[in-house]
N, C-alpha and C positions, 0 to 999 in steps of 0.2 A: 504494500500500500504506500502512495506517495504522500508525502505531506504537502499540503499548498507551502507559497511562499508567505502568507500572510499567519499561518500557523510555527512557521518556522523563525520569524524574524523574535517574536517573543522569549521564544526556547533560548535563540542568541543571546538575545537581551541579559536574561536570567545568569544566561552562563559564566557573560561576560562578568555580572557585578557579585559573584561568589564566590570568586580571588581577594575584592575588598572588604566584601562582609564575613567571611573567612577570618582575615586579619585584624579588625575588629575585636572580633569575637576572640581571637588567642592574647588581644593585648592586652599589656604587658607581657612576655616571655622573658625579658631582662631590665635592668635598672634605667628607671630614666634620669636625666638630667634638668634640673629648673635651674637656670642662669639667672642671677641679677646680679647688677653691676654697680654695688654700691660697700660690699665690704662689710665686713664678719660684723655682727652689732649691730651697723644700720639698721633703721623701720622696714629699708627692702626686706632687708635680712630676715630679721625676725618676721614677718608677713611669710617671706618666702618658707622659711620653716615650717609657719604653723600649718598654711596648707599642704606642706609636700608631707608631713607627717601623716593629714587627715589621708590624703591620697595612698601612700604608704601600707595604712591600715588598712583602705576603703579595696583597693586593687591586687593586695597581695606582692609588691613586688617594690625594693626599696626606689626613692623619689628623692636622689642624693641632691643636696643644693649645692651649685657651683658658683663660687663669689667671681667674679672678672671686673673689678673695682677698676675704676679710672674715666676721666672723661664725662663726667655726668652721666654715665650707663650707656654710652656709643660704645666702647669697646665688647660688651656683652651681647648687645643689639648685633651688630655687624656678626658675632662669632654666630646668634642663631641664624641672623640672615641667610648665614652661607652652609649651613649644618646639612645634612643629607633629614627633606622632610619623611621621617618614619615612624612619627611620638615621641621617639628618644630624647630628642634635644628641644625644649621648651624654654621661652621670656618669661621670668615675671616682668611686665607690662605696666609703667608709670606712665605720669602727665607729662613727664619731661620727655616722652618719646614724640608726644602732639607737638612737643615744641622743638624741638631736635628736625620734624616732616614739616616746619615751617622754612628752613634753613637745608631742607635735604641738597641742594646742589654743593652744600661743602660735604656730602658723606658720601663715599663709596658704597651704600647701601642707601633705600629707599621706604623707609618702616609701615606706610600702609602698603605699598605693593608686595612687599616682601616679609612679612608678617602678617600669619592668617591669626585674626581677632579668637580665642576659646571662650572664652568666658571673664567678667569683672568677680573681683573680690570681695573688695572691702574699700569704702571710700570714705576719707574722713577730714573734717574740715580744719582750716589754715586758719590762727591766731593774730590778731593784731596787737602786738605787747610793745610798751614803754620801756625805758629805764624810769624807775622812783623816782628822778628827778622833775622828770616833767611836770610840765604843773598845768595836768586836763589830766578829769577822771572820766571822761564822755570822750565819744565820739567828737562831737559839737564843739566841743572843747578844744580838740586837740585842732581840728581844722579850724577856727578859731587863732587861737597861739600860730599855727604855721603861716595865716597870711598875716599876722603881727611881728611875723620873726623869719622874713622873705629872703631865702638863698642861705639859712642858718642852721635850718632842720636835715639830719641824715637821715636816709633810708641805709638801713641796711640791708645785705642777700646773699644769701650763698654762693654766688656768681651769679653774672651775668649771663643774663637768658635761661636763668634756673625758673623753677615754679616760686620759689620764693621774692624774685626780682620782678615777673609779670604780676603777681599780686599786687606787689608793691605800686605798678605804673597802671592797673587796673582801677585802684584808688585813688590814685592821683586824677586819674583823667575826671574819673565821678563825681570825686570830690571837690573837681576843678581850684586846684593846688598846686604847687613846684615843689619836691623835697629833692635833697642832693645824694645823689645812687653813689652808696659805699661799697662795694660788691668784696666780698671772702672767701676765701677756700674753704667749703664745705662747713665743719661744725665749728669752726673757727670765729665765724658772726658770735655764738654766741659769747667768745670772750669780748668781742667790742663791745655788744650790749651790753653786759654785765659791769663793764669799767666805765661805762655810760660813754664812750667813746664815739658813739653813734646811739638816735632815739627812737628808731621805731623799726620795726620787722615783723614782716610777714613768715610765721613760723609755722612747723607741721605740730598738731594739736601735741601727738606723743612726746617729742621731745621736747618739749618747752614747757609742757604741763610740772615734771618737778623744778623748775623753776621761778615759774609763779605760784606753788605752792610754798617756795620755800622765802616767798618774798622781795626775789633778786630780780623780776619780772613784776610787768603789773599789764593784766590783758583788759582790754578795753571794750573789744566786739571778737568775735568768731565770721569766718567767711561765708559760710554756710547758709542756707534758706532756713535751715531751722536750729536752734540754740541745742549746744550740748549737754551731755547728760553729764559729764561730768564737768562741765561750767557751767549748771543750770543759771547762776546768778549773770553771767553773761551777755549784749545782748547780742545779736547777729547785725553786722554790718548793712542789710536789706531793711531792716530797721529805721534806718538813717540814710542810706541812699538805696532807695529801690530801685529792685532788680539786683543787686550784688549777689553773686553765687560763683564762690570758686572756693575747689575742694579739689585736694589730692587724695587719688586713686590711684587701686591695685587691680590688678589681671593675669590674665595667662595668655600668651603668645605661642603661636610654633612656626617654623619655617612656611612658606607659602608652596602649597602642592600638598603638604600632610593629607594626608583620604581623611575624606571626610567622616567617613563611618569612625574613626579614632578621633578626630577633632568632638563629635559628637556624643560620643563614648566618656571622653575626656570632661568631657562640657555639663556630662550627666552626672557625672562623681561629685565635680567641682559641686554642683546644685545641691546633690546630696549633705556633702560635707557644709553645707556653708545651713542648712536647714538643721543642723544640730545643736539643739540648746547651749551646751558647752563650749562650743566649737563659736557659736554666737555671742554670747558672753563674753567669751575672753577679746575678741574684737571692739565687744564694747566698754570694757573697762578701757581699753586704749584708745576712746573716745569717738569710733567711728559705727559705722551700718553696713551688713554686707550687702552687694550688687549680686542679686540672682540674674540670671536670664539666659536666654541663646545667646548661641557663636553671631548670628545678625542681630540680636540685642545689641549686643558692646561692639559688634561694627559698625552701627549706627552712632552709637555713646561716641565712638573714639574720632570718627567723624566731625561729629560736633563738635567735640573738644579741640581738635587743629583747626575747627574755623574760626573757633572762638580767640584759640592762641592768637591762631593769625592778625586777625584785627587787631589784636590791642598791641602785636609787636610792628604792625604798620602803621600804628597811631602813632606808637611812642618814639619812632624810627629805632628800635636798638636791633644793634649789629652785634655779630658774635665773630671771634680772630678764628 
């Protein structure tokens, strides 16, 4: 008996896509790799752990984190960019990559082309903290004092063209203001601000939190659309100028070509994992909320976020060497 052609094209079809559903279905069969490129300690870090642990558990099969520090997380990026895509080798996935795909002609890789979106984290929102000296306990206050004290006020940032220096010039534009861009290597900001050597910074909730607890910080607003649970006294910057919303975020990345059936795969554990009370909690004592959704969830999310980079680093005109 013949088979028509119309009966056979399906059977192809089938056949074709049970090599990838196959594969799938056996992954993990060895260790994978989560890159983030910020260095053993860092919030990557720690972020990067907690999930590669849950995953670890969740999959059967260990989820070693690979620190590749240097370059505000380019040299990590580039290493998955180029990785053979097979699940193996995954990003964890910041805001500084949106801003890194604003400036892609200086990088031999290209971060939305070349990294497929898995899934968001955890995203948590950016502190606008003083040195003591200042003298504004408000919002209002402080812009206020800045155009009473014109070309006097520093900003500080982690570098230039970090997430913590577009905050910094996202405010400024809103608040329509001039403060003078102090830019530092990494956790180094926060010794200026501490010696009050500069007075305001846009910082990441976790790490500046024992700071202002301990006095040596004094936080004025959160970036966030809505106030912190652990700054409930806090208020949110949208407060004082609406529409203010900028918050650092976590993800998962993998090379561009990974089957999709294992991006999906991938994408389902992360969901899993991120839906566990415990696993929930501890995110949220480190003052943030986790990002469920699909792999076109957060390729939509990451979208927005380089349009959004974009504008304010076209507003502000800054350049990066």
């Amino acid at each position: 008996m013949r088979l028509r052609r119309r009966t056979l094209l399906p059977l192809a079809a089938g056949a074709a896509a049970w090599p990838t559903l196959s594969i799938a279905q056996n992954w993990p069969t060895q260790p994978a790799r989560l890159v983030e490129g910020y260095g053993a300690g860092s919030a990557p870090d720690i972020i990067a752990r907690l999930i590669g642990q849950r995953l670890s558990e969740r999959l059967g099969k260990p989820f070693v984190i690979e620190n590749k520090p240097g370059a505000s997380g380019k040299i990590a990026t580039e290493a998955v960019a180029r990785a053979r895509p097979d699940g193996y080798t995954l990003l964890l996935v910041l805001v500084n990559n949106c801003i890194d795909a604003v400036f892609k002609e200086r990088l031999s890789y290209d971060f939305v082309r070349d990294i497929a979106p898995v899934g968001g984290i955890y995203r948590m929102p950016m502190v606008m903290e003083v040195h003591p000296s200042v003298p504004a306990g408000t919002v209002p206050e402080f812009i206020a004092w800045v155009k009473g004290n014109k070309d006097k006020v520093n900003l500080a940032s982690a570098g230039t063209g970090t997430v913590t220096h577009i905050a910094g010039e996202l405010f400024q534009m809103m608040a329509q203001i001039n403060l003078f861009h102090v830019p530092y290597r990494g956790s180094q900001v926060f010794l200026g601000m501490t010696s009050g050597q500069v007075q305001v910074y846009f910082g990441p909730l976790a790490s500046s939190l024992p700071l202002i607890k301990a006095g040596k910080l004094r936080a004025l607003a959160v970036t966030s659309k809505t106030r912190s649970d652990v700054l409930p006294d806090v208020p949110t910057l949208d407060e004082f100028l609406p529409g203010f919303d900028f918050t650092a975020w976590y993800g998962i990345g993998a090379p561009n070509g990974t089957p999709a059936a294992i991006v999906d795969r991938l994408n389902t554990e992360v969901n899993a994992a991120l839906g566990d009370p415990d696993f929930k909690r501890q995110l949220a004592d480190m003052g943030g909320t986790v990002m469920p959704g699909s792999p076109a969830d957060f390729g939509k999310f990451i979208t927005s976020e380089v349009e959004k980079m974009e504008k304010v680093i076209r507003a502000a005109n800054i350049t990066v060497e």
